[in-house]
N, C-alpha and C positions, 0 to 999 in steps of 0.2 A: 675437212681441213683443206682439202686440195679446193674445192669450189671457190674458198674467202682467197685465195694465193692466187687466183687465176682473176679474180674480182678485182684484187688489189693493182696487180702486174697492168691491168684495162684503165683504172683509175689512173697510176699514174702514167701512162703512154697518154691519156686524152690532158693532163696535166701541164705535160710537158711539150704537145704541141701544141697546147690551146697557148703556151706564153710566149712561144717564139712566135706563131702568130703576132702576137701583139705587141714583140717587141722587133719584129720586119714590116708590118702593117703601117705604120705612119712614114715609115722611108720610100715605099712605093706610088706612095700617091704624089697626084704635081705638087711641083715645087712654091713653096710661098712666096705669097708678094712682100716687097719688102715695101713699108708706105714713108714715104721721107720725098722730101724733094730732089731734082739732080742739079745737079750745077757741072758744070763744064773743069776739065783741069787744064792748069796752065804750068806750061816749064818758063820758070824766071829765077831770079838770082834769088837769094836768103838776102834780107836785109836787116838790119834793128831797127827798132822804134825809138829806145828808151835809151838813155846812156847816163849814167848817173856819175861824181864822181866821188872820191871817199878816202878814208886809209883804215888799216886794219892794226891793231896793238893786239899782243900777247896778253892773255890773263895772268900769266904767271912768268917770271921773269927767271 
């Protein structure tokens, strides 16, 4: 009975750093490319496009 408890106790110690492994292992490696294009930023005022104009009534009086 002591042999399977000490088999076991081995089982899960390689269980349990086989998955931190694996879940620190993609954080270490270089960092990804990100694919998009760049474009430059510009500081300018907010402006609108669209101005519509309208009125608004109550459904219920």
């Amino acid at each position: 009975m002591r042999q399977k408890s000490k088999g076991f106790k081995w089982l899960l110690i390689i269980v349990v750093v086989a998955a931190i492994g694996v879940y620190f292992l993609p954080q270490i490696g270089p960092p990804k490319e990100v694919a998009g294009d760049e474009i430059e930023v510009k500081s300018e005022d907010i402006s609108t496009y669209y101005s519509f104009s309208g009125s608004i009534e109550a459904k219920d009086r």
